[in-house]
C-alpha positions, 0 to 999 in steps of 0.5 A: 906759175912763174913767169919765164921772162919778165920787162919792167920799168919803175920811177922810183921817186925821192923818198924812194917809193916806186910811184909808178911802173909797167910789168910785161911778164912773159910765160911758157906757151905764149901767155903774157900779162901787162901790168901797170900801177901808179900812185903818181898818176891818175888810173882806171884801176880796172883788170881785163883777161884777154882770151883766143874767145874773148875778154872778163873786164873787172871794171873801177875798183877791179879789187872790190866790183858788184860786176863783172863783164864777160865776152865772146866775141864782140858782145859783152855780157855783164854779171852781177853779185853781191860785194863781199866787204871793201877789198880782200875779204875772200882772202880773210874768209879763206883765212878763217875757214883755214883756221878753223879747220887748223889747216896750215895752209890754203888749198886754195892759195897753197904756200907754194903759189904765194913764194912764187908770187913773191919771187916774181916781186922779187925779179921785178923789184931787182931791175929797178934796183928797189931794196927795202930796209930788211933786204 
């Protein structure tokens, strides 16, 4: 899903990367997400999904947890499992399992789900003025 309305800033620094910014998107049905990412300053590098019920916080690194925590309420329940690799290793094993199967693309993560990602990058990346090389 797209977002409806998206509120962003960026400081672009002097070699032209994007060193750190906040995203505020905004959905039909009153759903928001509030990003941030930075290489300029120092971060948490953690993730929360906020619900009417209660919050998931994927703690440091969220990209590659043993953990997560859920909550309903006010108490908090931590789950644990086994960490697969060091980052994107479920990507590379959909990947596999893709290929294997001679599947064009992820029922997963299907074609149409990924432009939209990038559409959304797109929007983002055009109020702070970014253009790579290739565009």
């Amino acid at each position: 899903m797209e977002p409806a309305s998206i509120n962003t800033i960026a400081n672009i620094g002097e070699t032209g990367v994007d060193e750190q910014a906040a995203m505020i998107l905004g959905y039909d049905g009153g759903a928001m997400a509030l990003l941030t990412c930075a290489l300029r300053t120092t971060t948490p590098h953690q993730a929360f999904i906020f619900g009417t019920e209660g919050w998931i916080r994927l703690p440091h690194p969220f990209w590659q947890p043993d953990s997560i925590f859920v909550a309903h309420g006010e108490k908090e329940k931590e789950l644990k499992f086994k960490r697969l690799g060091n980052g994107y290793s479920f990507e590379a094993v959909e990947v596999m399992d893709c290929l294997r199967k001679k599947r064009l693309e992820s029922p997963i993560m299907p074609l149409d789900k990924s432009l939209a990602v990038m559409r959304t990058l797109d929007r983002i990346r055009a109020q702070w003025g970014l253009k790579y090389p290739i565009d």
